[in-house]
NUTOR-450684 format. One record per residue (C-alpha): x, y, z. Coordinates in steps of 0.05 Angstrom, whole numbers, plus 5000, padded with zeros to 4 digits. Layout:
<rs>
XYZ...
</rs>
This chain:
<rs>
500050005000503250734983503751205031498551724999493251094996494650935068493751715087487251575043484750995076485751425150482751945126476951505105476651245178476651895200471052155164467051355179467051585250464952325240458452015205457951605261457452145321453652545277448552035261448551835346447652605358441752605309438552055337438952405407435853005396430652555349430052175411428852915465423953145409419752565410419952545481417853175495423853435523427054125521433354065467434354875461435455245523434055915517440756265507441055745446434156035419436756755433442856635392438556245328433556815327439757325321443356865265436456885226435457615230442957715217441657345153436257675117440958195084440458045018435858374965431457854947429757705024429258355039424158384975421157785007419658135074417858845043411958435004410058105069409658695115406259125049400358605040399358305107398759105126404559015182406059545229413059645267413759655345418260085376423859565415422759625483428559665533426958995578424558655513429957955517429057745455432758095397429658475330425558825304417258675318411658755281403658785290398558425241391658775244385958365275392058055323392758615381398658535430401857905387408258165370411557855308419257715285421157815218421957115204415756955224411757565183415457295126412356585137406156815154405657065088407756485057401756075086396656565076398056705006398756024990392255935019389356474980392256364908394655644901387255384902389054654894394454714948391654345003396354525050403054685075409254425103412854925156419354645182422955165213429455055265426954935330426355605369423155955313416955945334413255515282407355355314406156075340406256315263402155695242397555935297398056675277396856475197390556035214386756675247389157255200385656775139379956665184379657395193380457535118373457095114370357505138372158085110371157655039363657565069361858265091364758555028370658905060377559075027383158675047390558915049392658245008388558504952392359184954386559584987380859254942374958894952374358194921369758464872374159064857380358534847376358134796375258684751382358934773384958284748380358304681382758964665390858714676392059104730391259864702395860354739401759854766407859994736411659374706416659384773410459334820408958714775413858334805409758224862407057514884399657624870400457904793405957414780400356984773397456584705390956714739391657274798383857184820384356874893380256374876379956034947376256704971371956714912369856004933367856235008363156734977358956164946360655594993354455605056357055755122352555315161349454525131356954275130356854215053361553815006366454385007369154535077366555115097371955735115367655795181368955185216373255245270381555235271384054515298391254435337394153815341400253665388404553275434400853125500407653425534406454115505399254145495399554605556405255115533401355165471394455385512398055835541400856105467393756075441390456445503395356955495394257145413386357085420386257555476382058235455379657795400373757355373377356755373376856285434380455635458376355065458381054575504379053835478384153505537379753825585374853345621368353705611369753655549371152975536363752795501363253365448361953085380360853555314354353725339356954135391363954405362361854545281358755245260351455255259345755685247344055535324351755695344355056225285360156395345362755715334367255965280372156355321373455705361380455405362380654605381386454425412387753655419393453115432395452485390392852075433386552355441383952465372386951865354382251525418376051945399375551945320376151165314370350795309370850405368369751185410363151175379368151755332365552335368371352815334370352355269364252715235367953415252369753945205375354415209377355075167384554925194387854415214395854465249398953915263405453985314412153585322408753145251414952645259409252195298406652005232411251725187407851035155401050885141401050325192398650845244392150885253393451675272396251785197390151405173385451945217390252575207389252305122381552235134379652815171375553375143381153935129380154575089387454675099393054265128399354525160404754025180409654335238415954045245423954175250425053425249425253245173432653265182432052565224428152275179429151705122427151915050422251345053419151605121418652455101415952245027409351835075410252385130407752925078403552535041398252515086397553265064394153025009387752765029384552544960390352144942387851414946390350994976390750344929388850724860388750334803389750894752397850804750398451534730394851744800399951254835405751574810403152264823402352134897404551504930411051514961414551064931414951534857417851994892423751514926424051204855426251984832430552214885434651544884434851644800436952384820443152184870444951604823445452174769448752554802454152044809455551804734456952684738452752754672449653444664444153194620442352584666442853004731438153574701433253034671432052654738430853354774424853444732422052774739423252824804419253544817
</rs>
């Protein structure tokens, strides 16, 4: 053996057992977050939050944020002297006394106008560090689009539409946009093929009582979370509805164990129902929407549905992926930070569950590739073989089959 393919082989060892401890250290923290357990102490949070805003200094972030705080109609706070954690805050009407990071107004955005726009989206995937505050700004992102409902309903303008009306946007939109300069074009909404919101069109003609076919943008928002943080997040929730509409509706509470959809949908009867918020563990929708409860949460319906820490369903042999798949949605949001951890195999049936009309044995073979998990594996393992025969044209064709 020559000397350089000795000093090869060491260095191999070398970077053998650097995989290792990494991989061991991964599966630690995997193991904390599935626990329950604290893995960021505070001064650890402190000093993420100040990396991210440190990093949003380039344009096209800063054009990111400047659309956010413009459309969302964000106001600045003044930084108070005591405040501990670091950058600048921001206010969202219809929110009083939640103060907002810029990160988080930023991702705000990106929910609600994905909500708003992307009318076949059926939901979203946030999977920020841990720290960030993801299910606070899942939270936040649920009631601002509830809030734009009913605006959309009583005929108000909305900031997202620049100042308009729906029905002033439509004819805004047929008209292509008369008085925008080509540089304000560059903004999300008349990037757009099609820039009519369609999803707010749709609550306009979709009954807010009767639970119809199409899930109504009245029923109530639905949290979903580890039973070891359920009561953090109360707290969180009690907080942001304060001087508000909304109100938490605590499912793990006792008295009110025996609710079904009678009791916690909208209703002619009970219209106030639609500023409720359901918070819930695992465990406990999992225990009252099979049939064996009698599936009191089973025959629900939800306008939002955020589901926290969404490692816990990972294969379609749980019978919580087969309920969180099932249940009537209008919109999904998956929380987690833990997609890192994960296998391929498990994120691709982790997010898949996103997509509720995606059956589950179809036997149109076009459908199967579209949206069982194993296309997508098939892709990404073309993709990384690709990438190492180092041919441009192979590389660059997997990518596309791939998205």
């Amino acid at each position: 053996m020559s000397p350089s393919a000795q000093l090869t082989s060491e260095q191999l060892k070398e970077i053998i057992e650097d995989e290792k401890k990494t991989d061991q250290g991964a599966r630690e923290v995997q193991e904390q977050v599935e626990d329950g357990e604290e893995v960021l102490y505070p001064d650890n949070t402190r000093s993420v939050l100040s990396t991210v805003l440190n990093t949003i200094n380039n344009e096209f972030e800063h054009e990111c944020l400047d659309e956010a705080v413009r459309l969302l109609n964000v106001h600045p706070i003044h930084q108070s002297a005591d405040d501990r954690v670091p950058g600048h805050k921001y206010s969202i009407p219809g929110l009083p006394g939640t103060r907002f990071l810029a990160h988080q107004v930023w991702a705000i955005w990106f929910i609600v106008r994905r909500w708003v726009w992307d009318a076949n989206m059926p939901g979203a995937l946030v999977a920020d560090e841990m720290g960030l505050g993801k299910t606070f700004t899942s939270v936040a992102a649920a009631m601002h689009c509830k809030l734009l409902t009913e605006k959309v309903v009583m005929g108000l303008p909305l900031s997202i539409l620049w100042g308009n009306t729906l029905e002033e946007w439509v004819i805004f939109v047929d008209n292509d946009f008369p008085g925008i300069v080509s540089e304000e074009r560059e903004w999300y909404p008349l990037q757009r093929l099609n820039s009519v919101p369609r999803h707010l069109l749709e609550i306009q003609t979709t009954p807010p009582h009767g639970h119809p076919p199409l899930i109504s943008a009245h029923e109530p928002i639905f949290v979903v979370t580890m039973p070891g943080v359920a009561e953090t997040i109360k707290t969180v929730i009690d907080e942001m509805t304060h001087g508000t509409d909304f109100k938490l509706v605590n499912l793990l509470h006792p008295e009110n164990a025996y609710l079904t959809d009678e009791n916690l949908n909208t209703s002619i009867d009970e219209p106030e129902n639609r500023w409720n918020i359901h918070l819930v563990s695992y465990g406990t929708l999992t225990s009252r929407a099979k049939p064996s409860s009698n599936g009191r949460l089973s025959h629900c319906s939800w306008s939002f549905g955020i589901f926290d820490e969404t490692h816990r369903y990972k294969t379609k042999t749980s019978v919580g992926w087969r309920i969180a798949t099932n249940a009537r949605i209008g919109f999904k949001l998956q929380v987690t930070a833990t997609l890192g951890f994960q296998s391929l195999y498990y994120w691709c049936y982790q997010t898949m569950w996103l997509f509720s009309g995606a059956p589950e044995d179809p036997e149109d073979e076009t459908v199967m590739e579209m949206h069982v998990a194993d296309a997508l594996y098939s892709k990404v393992k073309s993709l990384m073989h690709a990438i190492r025969t180092e041919d441009q044209d192979a590389q660059q064709d997997a990518a596309h089959r791939m998205i």
